[in-house]
C-alpha positions in Angstrom: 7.4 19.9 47.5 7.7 23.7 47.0 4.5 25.6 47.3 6.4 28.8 46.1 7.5 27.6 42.2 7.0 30.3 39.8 7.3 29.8 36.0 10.5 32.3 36.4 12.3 28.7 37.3 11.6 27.4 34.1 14.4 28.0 31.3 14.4 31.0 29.4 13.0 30.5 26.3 9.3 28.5 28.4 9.4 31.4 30.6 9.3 34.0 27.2 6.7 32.1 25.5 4.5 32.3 28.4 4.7 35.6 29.4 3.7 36.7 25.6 0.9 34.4 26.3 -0.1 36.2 29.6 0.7 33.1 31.2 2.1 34.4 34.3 1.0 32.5 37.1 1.0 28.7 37.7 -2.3 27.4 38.4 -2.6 25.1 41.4 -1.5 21.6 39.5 1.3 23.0 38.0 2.7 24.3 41.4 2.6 20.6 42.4 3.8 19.2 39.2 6.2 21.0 38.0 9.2 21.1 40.7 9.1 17.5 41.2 8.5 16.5 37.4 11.6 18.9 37.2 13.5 16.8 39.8 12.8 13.7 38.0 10.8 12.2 39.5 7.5 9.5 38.2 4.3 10.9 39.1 0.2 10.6 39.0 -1.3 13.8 38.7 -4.9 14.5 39.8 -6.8 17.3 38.5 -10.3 18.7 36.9 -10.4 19.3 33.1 -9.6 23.2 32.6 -7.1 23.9 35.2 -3.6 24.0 33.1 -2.9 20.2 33.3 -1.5 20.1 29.6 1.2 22.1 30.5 1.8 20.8 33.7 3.3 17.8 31.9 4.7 19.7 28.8 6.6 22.4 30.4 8.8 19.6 32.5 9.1 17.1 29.2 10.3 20.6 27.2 12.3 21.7 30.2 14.7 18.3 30.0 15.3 18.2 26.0 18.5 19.3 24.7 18.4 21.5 22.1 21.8 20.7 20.1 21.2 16.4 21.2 19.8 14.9 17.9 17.0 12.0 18.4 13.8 11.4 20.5 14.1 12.2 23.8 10.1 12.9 24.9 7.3 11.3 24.3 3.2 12.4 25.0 1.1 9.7 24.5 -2.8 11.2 24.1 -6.2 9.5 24.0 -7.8 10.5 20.7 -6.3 12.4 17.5 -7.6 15.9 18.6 -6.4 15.9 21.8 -3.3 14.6 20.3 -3.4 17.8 17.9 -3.9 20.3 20.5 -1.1 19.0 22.4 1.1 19.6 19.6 -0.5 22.9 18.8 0.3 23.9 22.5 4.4 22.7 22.4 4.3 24.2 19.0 3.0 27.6 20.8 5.8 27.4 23.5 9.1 26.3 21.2 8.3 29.4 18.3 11.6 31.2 19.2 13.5 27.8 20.2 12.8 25.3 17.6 12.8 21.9 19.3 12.1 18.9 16.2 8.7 17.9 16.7 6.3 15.4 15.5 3.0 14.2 15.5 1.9 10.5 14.8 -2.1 10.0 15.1 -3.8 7.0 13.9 -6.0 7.6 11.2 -3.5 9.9 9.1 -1.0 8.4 6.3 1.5 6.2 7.9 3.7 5.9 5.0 3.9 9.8 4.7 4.6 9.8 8.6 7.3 7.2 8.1 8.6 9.4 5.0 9.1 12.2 7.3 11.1 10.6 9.3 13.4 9.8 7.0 13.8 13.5 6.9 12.9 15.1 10.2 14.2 13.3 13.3 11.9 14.6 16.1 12.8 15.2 20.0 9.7 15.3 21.2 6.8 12.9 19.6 3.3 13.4 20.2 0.3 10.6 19.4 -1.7 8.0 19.7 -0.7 4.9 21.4 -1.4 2.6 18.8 0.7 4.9 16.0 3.2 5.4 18.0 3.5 1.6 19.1 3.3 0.9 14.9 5.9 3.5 14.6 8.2 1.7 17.1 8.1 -1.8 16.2 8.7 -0.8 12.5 11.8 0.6 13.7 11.1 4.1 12.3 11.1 5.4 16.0 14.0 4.7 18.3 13.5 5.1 21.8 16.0 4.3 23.3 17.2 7.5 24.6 13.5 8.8 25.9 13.7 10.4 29.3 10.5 11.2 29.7 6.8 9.7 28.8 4.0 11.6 29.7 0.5 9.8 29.2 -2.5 12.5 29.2 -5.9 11.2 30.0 -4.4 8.3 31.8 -8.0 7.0 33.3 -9.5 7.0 29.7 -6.3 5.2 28.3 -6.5 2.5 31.2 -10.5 1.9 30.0 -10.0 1.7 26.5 -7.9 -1.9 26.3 -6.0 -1.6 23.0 -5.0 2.4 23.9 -3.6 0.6 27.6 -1.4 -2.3 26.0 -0.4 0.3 23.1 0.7 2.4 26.2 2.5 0.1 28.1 4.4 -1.6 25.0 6.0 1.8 24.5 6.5 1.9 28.5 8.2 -0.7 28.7 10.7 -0.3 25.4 11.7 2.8 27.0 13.2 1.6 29.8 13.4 1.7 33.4 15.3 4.9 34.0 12.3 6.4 32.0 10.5 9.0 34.0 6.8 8.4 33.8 4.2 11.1 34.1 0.7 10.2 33.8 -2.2 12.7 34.5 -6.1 12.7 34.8 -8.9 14.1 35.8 -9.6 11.0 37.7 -7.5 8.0 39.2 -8.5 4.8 38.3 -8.6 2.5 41.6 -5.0 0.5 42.1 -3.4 2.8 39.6 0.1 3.0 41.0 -0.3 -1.2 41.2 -1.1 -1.3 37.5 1.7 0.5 36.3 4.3 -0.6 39.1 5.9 -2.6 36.2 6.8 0.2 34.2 7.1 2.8 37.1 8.2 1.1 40.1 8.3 4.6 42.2 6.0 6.9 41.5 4.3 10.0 43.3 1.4 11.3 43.8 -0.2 14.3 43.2 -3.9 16.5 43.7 -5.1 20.1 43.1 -6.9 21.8 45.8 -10.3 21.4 45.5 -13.2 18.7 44.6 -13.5 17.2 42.2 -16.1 19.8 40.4 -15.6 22.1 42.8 -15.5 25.7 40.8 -18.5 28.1 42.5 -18.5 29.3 39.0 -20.5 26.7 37.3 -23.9 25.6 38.2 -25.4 22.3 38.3 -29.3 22.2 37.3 -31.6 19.7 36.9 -35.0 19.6 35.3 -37.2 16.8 35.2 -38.3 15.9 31.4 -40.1 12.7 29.9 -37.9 10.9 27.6 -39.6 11.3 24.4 -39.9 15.6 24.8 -36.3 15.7 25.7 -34.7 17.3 22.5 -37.8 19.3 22.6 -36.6 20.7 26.0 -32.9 21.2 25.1 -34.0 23.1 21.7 -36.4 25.3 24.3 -33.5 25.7 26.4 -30.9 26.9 23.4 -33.5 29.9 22.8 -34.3 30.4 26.5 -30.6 30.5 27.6 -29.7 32.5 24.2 -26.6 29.9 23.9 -23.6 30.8 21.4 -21.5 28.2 22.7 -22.9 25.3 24.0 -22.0 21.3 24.0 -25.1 19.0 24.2 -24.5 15.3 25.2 -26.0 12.3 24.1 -25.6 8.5 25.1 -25.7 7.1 21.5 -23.6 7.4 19.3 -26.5 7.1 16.5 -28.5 9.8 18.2 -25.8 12.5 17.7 -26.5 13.6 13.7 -30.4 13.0 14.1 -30.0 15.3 17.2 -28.3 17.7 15.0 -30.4 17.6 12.9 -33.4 18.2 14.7 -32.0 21.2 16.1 -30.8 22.8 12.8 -34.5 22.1 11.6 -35.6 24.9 14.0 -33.0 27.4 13.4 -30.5 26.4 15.5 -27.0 26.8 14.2 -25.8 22.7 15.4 -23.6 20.5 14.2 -22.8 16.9 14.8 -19.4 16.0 16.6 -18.9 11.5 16.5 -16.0 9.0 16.5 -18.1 8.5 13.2 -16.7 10.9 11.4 -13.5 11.6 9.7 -11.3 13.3 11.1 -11.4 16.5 8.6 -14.9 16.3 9.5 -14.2 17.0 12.9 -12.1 19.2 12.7 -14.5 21.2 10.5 -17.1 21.3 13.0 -14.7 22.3 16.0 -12.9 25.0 13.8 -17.0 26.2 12.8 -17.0 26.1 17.0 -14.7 27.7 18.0 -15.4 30.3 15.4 -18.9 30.8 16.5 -20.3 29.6 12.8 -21.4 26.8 15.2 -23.4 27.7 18.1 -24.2 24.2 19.0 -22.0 21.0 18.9 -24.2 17.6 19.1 -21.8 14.9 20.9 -20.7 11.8 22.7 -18.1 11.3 25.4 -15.5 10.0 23.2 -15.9 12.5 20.8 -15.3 14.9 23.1 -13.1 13.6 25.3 -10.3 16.0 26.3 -11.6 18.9 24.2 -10.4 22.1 24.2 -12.4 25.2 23.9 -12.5 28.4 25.2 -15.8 30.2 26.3 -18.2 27.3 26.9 -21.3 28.5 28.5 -23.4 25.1 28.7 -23.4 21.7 28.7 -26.8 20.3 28.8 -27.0 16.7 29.0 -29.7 15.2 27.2 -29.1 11.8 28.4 -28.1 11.5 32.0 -23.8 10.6 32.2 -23.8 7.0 32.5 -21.6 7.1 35.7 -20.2 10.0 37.7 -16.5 10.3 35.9 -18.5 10.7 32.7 -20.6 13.7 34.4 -17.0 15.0 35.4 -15.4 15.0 31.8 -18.7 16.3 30.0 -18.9 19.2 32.9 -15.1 20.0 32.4 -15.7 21.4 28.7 -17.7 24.5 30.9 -16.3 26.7 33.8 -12.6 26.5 32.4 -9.4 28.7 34.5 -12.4 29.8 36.6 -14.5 30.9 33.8 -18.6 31.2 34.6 -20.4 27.8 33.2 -23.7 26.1 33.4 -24.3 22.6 33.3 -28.1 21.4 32.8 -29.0 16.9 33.1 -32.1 16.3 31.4 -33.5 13.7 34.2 -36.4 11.5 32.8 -38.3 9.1 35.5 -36.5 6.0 35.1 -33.1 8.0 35.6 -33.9 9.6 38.8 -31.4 7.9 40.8 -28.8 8.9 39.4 -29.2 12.1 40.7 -28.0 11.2 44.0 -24.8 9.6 43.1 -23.7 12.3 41.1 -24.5 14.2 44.2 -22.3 12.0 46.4 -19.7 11.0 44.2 -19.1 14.7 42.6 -19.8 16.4 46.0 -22.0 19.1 43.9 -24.9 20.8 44.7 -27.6 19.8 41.9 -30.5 22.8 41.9 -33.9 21.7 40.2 -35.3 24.1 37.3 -38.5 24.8 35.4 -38.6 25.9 32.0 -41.6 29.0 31.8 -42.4 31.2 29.9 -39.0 30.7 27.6 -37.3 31.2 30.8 -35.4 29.2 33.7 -37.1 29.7 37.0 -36.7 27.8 40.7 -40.3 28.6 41.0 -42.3 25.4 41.2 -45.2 27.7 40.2 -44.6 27.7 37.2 -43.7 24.1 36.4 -44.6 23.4 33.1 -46.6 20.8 32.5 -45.5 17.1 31.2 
């Protein structure tokens, strides 16, 4: 595997696009990825949220279409419709001066207007959701026949989510054996290469340097909170920490708006991010986000699964992750291409254990705060009373 790839062995028109965006070093995933995606061959990709691994995959599946060959020839299969979006936002980015035909096909939009644009527009590359894309397939309106390449982002949250898996390999398998297969993650599930053996007999894989959360940029605190005063806490810590961009984490899904709520009742600028929205609904609050209309986004794993925005100074967790590959994702959204981040668990009595699985299974340091005089402190001094 060549540790010396550059993005100057990349065709012309990829190497262009990413030099106008300033893109000119690989990060460490996309040294490893890239030659032997290149060569063709299948692989598993491990790395952290924030370290390039979108277009460690897209470069390659770009790299291998043929401009002047008609019909599908890539495919990127994507958890949820916003990561679907930003994938396509991102291949849109790279292809401005050499148009490549693509499309996007995500569950909850129109599928007859999808299946009228085909009629019209025969794409090369197609990004979506499994289960649209699957629809799309068995309707005929998508051959695949001559796909050379499938690359599955977020593989470990597709293999948990049952329909999004089957969806996933239905398409794997209509596409053929010569397919090349490129899944990456921020973790690997156990007996990966087993599960998808079927569909990808031979297949490599690959790591970034580093732990799993290991970035000396971003801290990991703790403070200790009862359960009923924790929104209390996280509004205090909002004001303390003067936060402009800031995700806040909750369990339940219908905790999210009331959390939201809460906080916009005392003057913070929050708004609520759920799977129960629509999906122009979402995209209004991440567009108010990223703007900075927003300073505050309210939301669950799945909602922000695979997010993608710049600048994230905290995460505060206002429920404890439920297991350590949850703490992973929710702390990915902070600290991204070695950006400074803080991530802050609200730990209440009955979660205390956790503490010390997140500390073996992440490797991370966890540091304990005190909220004081509307200020973090290590001091136990000045512990504030429960």
């Amino acid at each position: 595997m060549s540790e010396t790839f550059s993005f100057t062995d990349l065709p012309a028109f990829l190497t262009n696009a990413l030099t106008e965006q300033g893109l000119t070093e690989p990060t460490d995933i996309q040294i490893k990825m890239i030659p032997e995606a290149l060569a063709g061959q299948s692989l598993i990709a491990r790395s952290q949220t924030g370290t390039g691994k979108t277009l460690a995959f897209l470069l390659p599946a770009l790299a291998k279409i043929e401009q002047d060959k008609k019909g599908l020839q890539a495919i990127v299969l994507a958890p949820t419709q916003e990561l679907a979006m930003q994938v396509v936002d991102v291949a849109k980015n790279l292809t401005k001066n050499h148009p490549i035909e693509i499309g996007a096909f995500i569950g909850g939009a129109n599928i007859k207007r999808q299946v009228e644009r085909l009629k019209k527009q025969k794409p090369q590359l197609a990004i979506g959701t499994p289960g649209r894309l699957l629809e799309l397939i068995e309707m005929k309106k998508l051959k695949i026949h001559e796909v050379q390449v499938v690359a599955i982002d977020e593989a470990d949250r597709m293999m948990a989510e049952r329909p999004s898996w089957e969806a996933t390999m239905q398409i794997a398998k209509r596409a053929g054996r010569d397919t090349q297969f490129l899944f990456v993650s921020a973790t690997i599930p156990k007996d990966f290469s087993a599960q998808v053996a079927d569909v990808a007999p031979f297949v490599v894989q690959v790591e970034a340097e580093g732990g799993l959360l290991e970035t000396e940029k971003v801290e990991h605190l703790f403070i200790r909170v009862d359960t009923r005063d924790r929104i209390d806490m996280a509004r205090r810590l909002i004001h303390a920490e003067k936060i402009e961009k800031g995700i806040v984490f909750v369990n339940q899904l219908d905790t999210v708006s009331e959390t939201a709520e809460k906080f916009t009742y005392r003057g913070i600028k929050a708004l609520p991010l759920s799977s129960e929205q629509s999906k122009q609904e979402r995209e209004q609050a991440l567009n108010q986000f990223r703007k900075g209309e927003t300073h505050i986004l309210v939301a669950t794993d799945v909602a922000a699964r695979g997010l993608d925005v710049d600048d994230v100074t905290h995460i505060i967790q206002l429920d404890p992750p439920a297991s350590p590959d949850s703490y992973l994702h929710r702390a990915g959204r902070t600290g991204r291409m070695g950006k400074a981040g803080t991530v802050i668990t609200l730990i209440d009595p009955k979660s205390e254990y956790k503490l010390e699985k997140y500390r073996r299974d992440l490797k991370i340091e966890l540091a304990e705060r005190f909220l004081a005089h509307g200020r973090l402190s290590d001091d136990t001094r000045n512990k504030t009373r429960r």
